[in-house]
C-alpha positions as a printed NumPy array, in Angstrom:
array([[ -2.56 ,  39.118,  16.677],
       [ -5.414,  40.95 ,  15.031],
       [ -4.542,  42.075,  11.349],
       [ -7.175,  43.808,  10.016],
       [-10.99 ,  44.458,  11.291],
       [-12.787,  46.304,   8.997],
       [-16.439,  46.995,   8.332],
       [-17.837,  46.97 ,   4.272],
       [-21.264,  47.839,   2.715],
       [-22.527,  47.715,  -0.488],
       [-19.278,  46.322,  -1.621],
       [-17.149,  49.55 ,  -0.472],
       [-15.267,  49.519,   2.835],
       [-16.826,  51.501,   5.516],
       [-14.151,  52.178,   8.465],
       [-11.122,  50.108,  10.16 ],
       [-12.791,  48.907,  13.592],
       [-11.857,  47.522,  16.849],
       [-13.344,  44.287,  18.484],
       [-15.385,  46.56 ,  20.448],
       [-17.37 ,  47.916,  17.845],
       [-18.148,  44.123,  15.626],
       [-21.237,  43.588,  17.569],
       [-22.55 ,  47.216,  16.382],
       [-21.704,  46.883,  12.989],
       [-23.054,  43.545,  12.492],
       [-26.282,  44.804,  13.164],
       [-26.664,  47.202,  10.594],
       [-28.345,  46.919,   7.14 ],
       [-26.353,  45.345,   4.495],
       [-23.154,  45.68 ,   6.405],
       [-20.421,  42.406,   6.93 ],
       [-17.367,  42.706,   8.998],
       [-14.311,  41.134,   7.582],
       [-12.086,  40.104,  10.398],
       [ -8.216,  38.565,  10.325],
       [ -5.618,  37.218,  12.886],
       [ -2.982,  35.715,  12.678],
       [ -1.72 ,  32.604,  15.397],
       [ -4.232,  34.7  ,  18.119],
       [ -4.087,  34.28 ,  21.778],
       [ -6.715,  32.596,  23.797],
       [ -8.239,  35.867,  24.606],
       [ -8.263,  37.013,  21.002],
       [-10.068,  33.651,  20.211],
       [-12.61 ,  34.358,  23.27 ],
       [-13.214,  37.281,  22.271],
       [-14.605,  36.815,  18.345],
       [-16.245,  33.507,  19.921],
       [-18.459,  36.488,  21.975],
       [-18.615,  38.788,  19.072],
       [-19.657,  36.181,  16.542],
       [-21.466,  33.557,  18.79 ],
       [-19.055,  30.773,  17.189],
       [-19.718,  26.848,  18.476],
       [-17.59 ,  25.954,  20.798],
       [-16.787,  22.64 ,  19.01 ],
       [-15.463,  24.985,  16.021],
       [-13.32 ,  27.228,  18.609],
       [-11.968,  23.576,  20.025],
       [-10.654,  22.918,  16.484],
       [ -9.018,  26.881,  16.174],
       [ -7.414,  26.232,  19.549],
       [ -5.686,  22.936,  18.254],
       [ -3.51 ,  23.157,  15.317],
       [ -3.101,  20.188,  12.694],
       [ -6.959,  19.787,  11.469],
       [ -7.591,  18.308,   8.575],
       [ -9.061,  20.163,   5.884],
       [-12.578,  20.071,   6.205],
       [-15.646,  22.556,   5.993],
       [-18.083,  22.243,   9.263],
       [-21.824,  23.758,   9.23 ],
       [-22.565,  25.354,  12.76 ],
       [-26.029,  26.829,  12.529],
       [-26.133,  29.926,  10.143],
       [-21.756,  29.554,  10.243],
       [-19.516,  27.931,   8.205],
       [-16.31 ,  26.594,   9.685],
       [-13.877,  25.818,   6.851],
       [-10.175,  24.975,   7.149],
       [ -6.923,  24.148,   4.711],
       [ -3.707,  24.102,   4.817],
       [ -1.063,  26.819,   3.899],
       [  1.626,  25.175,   2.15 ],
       [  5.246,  27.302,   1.966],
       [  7.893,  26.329,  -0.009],
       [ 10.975,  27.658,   1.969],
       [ 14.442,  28.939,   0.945],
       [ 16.203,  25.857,   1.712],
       [ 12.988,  23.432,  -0.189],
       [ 11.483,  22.549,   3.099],
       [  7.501,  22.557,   3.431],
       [  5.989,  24.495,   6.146],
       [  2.289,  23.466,   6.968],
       [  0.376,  26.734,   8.121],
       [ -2.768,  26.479,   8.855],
       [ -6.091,  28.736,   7.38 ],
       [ -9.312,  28.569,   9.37 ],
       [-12.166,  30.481,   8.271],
       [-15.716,  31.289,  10.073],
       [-18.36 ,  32.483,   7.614],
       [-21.553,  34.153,   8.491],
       [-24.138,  36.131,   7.144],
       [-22.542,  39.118,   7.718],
       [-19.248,  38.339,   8.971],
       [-16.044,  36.633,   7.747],
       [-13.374,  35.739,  10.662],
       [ -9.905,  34.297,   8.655],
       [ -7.508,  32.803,  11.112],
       [ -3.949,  32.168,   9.93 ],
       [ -1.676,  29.858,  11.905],
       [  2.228,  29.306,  11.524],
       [  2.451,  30.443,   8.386],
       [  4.179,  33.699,   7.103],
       [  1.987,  33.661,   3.841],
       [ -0.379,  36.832,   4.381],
       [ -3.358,  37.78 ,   2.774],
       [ -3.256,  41.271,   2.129],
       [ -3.636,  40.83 ,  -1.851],
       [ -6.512,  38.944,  -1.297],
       [ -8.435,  42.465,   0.432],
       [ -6.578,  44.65 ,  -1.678],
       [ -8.516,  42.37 ,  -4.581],
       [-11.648,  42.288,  -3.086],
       [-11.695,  46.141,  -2.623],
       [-10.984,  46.471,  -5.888],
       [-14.409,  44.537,  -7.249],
       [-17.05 ,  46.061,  -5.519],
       [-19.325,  44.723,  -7.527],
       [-18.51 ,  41.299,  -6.322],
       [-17.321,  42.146,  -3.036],
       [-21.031,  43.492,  -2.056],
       [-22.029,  39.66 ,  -2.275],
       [-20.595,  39.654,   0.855],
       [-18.379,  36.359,   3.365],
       [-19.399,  34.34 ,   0.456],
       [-17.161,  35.945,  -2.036],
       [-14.347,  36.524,   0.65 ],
       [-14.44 ,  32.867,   1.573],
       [-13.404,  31.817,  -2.363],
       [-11.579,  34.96 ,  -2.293],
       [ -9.549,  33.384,   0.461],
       [ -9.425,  29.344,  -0.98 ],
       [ -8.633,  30.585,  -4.216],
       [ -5.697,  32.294,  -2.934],
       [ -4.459,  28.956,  -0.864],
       [ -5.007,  27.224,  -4.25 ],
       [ -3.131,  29.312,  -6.262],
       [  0.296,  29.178,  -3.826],
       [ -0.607,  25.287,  -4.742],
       [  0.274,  26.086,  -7.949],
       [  3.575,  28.47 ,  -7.32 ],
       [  5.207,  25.346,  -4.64 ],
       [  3.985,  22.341,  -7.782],
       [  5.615,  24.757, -10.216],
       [  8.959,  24.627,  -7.731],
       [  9.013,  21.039,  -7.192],
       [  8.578,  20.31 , -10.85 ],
       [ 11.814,  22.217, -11.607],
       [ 13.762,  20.261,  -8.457],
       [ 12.41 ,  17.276, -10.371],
       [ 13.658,  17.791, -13.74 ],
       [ 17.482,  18.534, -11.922],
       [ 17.555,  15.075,  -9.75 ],
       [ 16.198,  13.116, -13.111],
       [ 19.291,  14.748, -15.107],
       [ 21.23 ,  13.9  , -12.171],
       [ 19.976,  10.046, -12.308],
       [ 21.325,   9.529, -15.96 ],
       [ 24.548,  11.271, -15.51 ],
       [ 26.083,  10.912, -12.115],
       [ 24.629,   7.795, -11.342],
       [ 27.774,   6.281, -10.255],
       [ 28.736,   9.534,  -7.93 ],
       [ 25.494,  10.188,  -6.687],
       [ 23.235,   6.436,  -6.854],
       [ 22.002,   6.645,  -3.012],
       [ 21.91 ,  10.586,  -2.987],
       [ 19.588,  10.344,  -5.614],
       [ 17.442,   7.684,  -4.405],
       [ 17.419,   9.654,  -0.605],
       [ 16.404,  12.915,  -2.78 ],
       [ 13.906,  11.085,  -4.561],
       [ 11.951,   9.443,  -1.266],
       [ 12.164,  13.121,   0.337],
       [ 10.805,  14.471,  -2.941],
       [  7.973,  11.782,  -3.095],
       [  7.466,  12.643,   0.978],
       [  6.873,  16.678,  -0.331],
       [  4.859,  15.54 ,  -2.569],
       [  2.563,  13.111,  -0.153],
       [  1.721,  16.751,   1.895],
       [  0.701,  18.646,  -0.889],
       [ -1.898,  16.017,  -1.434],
       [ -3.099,  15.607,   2.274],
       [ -3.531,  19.522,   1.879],
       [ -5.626,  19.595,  -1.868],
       [ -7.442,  15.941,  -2.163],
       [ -9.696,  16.855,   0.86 ],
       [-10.553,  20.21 ,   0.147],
       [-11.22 ,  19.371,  -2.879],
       [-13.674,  16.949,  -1.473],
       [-15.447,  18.983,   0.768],
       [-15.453,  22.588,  -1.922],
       [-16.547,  20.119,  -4.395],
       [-20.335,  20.531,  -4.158],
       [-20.086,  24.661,  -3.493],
       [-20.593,  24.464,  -7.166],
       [-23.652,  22.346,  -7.586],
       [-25.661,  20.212,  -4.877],
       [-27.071,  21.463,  -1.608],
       [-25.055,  24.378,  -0.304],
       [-24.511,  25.268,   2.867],
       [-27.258,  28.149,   4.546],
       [-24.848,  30.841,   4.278],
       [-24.094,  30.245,   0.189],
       [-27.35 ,  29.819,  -0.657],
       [-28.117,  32.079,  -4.118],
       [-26.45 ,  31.264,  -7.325],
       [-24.263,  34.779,  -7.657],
       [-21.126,  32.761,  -7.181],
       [-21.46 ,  29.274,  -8.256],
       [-19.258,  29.99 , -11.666],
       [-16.672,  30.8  ,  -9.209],
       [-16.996,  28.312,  -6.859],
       [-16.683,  25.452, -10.233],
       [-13.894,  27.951, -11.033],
       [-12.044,  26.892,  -8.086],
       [-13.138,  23.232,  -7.861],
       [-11.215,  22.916, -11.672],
       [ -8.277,  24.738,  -9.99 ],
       [ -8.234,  22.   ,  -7.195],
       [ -8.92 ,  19.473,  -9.375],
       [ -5.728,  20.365, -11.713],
       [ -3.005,  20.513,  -8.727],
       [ -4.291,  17.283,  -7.8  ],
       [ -4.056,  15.6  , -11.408],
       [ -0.659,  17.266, -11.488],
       [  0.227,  15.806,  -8.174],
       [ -0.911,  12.041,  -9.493],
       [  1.712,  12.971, -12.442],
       [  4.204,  14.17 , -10.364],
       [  4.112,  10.985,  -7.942],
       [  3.813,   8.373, -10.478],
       [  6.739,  10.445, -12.2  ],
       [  8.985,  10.258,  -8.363],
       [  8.064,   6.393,  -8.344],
       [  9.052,   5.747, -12.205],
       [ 12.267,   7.285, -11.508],
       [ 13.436,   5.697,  -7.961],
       [ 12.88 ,   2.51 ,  -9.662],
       [ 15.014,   3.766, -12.904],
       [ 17.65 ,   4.985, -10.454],
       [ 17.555,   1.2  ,  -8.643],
       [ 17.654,  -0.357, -11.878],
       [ 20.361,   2.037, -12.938],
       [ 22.34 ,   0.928,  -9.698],
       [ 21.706,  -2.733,  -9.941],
       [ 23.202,  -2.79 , -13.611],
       [ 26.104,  -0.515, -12.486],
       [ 26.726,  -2.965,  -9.584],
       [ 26.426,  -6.088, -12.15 ],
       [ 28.867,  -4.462, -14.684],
       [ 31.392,  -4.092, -11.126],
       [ 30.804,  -7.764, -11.084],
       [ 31.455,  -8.692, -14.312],
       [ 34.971,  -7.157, -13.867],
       [ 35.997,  -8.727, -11.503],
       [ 35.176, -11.798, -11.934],
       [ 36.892, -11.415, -15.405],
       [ 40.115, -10.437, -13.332],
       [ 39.605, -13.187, -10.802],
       [ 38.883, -15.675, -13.894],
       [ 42.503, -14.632, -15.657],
       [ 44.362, -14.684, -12.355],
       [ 42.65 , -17.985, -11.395],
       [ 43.988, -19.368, -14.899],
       [ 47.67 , -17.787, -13.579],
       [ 47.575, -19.461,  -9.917],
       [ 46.757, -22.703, -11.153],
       [ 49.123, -23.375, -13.807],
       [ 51.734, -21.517, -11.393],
       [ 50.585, -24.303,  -8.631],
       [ 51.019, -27.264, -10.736],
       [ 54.939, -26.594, -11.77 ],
       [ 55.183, -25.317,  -8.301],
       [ 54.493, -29.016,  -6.832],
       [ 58.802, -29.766,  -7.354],
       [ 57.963, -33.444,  -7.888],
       [ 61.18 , -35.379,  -9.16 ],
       [ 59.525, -36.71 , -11.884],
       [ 57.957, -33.761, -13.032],
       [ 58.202, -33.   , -16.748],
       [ 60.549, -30.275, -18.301],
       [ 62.228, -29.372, -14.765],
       [ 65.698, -30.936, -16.193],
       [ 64.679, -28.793, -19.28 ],
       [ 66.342, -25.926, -19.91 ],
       [ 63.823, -23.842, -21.516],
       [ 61.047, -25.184, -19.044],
       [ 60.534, -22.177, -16.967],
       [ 60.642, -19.78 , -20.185],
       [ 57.963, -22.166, -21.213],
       [ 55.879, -21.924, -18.485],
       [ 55.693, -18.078, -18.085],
       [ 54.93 , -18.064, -22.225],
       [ 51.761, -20.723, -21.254],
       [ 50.631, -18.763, -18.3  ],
       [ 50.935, -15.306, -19.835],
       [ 49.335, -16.53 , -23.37 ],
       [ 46.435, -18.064, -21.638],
       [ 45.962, -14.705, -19.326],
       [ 45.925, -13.028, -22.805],
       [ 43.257, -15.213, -24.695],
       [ 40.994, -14.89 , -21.45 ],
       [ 41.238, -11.429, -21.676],
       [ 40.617, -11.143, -25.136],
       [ 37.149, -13.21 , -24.756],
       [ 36.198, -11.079, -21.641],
       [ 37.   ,  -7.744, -23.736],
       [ 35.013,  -8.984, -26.931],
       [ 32.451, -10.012, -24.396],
       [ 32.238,  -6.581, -22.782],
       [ 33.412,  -8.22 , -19.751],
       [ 35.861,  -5.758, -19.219]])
């Protein structure tokens, strides 16, 4: 589904278009078409492949969801792709997908399941002429920056989730030990995608801000931005390393937490079996009804027996109580 298709020069946006008229456009004087779809058909995809002479290796990768992120150099184009990472109502992560053609004089976006849009980002861009007449290159971190910044919103969300399970793990531990260890491993699983999304773009945007660039970023006009962005990356992902060693910290707190719950369960009863064991055996030897047997002829025998019994229950469960047995 085409989005927007519009036509800028000199910074200042020239006229909505239709596919039809790209070709013209593009061959004017400082003129770049911006173009965006979102999850296109087959013959939308066709048709910017004709209007932009894209590789067909490049429209392979647009066609079939799930790439990695990665930036590709076709020629004169720029294939770049990353993830769009949604944090939904009920905490799930949706993985959308952001692929990006950059020319010369063009910029084709192409969104895919995702229901972020990117209207802000033009309605930004408009509003800097001055930077905007740079061209796709300032679109294209235009557009990255953007992805990077909802980075920041879903961290910010998944911080707070983690600061409720850890309360959770010190005070309900006895309610909730396996529910917190499940929420825990799904948290840690969140937390694994986020970093399949930033570590490699940060890998491959790395060297926009230094190194050989790519033919369509050569010129210097944006490199503060482009380092701008690689210290944006490069924060989510330190904050993701603190946020996963801070997951696998507390699932082994919450095991430990368990394991000496489960011990203290122990203790108890075998306290309780230890007093009752004392009961049973005196009970069993006066319960043998041997002829011979001492004090049966004695009147105050059983009397006697119940006071042992009882009184050696009593100093086994004073020892276990000053013990913290029980």
């Amino acid at each position: 589904m085409l989005i927007n298709c519009v036509a800028y020069k000199d910074g200042y946006k020239l006229a909505d278009i239709t596919f039809e008229d790209v070709s013209e456009n593009l061959k004017k004087e400082n003129v770049f078409v911006w173009v965006a779809l979102k999850d296109p058909s087959d013959e939308e995809i066709k048709k910017m492949q004709e209007e932009f002479d894209l590789h067909e290796l490049a429209i392979q990768d647009v066609r079939h969801s799930n790439q990695r992120p990665k930036k590709e150099e076709y020629g004169d184009v720029l294939f770049s792709v990353a993830h769009l990472i949604t944090l939904l109502p009920d905490k799930e992560l949706q993985i959308g997908e952001l692929d990006i053609f950059t020319g010369k004089n063009f910029i084709l976006s192409i969104r895919k399941n995702s229901p972020q849009d990117f209207l802000g980002v033009r309605a930004r861009c408009e509003k800097e002429p001055h930077l905007l007449k740079l061209g796709s290159r300032y679109v294209l971190y235009a557009l990255v920056d953007y992805v990077v910044d909802h980075y920041f919103e879903v961290l910010n969300e998944m911080e707070l989730d983690l600061d409720i399970v850890e309360e959770d793990v010190f005070t309900k531990i006895k309610i909730n030990g396996r529910s917190n260890v499940e929420t825990l491993y799904y948290m840690k699983r969140k937390v694994s995608i986020l970093k399949h999304a930033c570590v490699p773009l940060l890998e491959k945007f790395a060297n926009f801000s230094g190194g050989r660039l790519p033919a369509v970023l050569e010129g210097g006009e944006l490199n503060e931005y482009f380092r701008d962005l690689q210290d944006h990356l490069k924060r989510v992902v330190d904050r993701i390393d603190t946020l996963e060693s801070a997951l696998s910290q507390l699932i082994q707190v919450n095991l430990s937490l368990v394991t000496i719950d489960e011990t203290e369960i122990t203790k108890r009863l075998a306290a309780w079996a230890g007093i009752f064991g004392l009961a049973t055996s005196f009970a069993g030897i006066w319960g043998m009804n041997f002829e011979a047997m001492p004090e049966l002829q004695w009147p105050y025998g059983y009397p006697m027996a119940l006071g042992i019994i009882f009184g050696g229950c009593y100093l086994l469960f004073r020892r276990f109580k000053k013990i913290h047995w029980l």
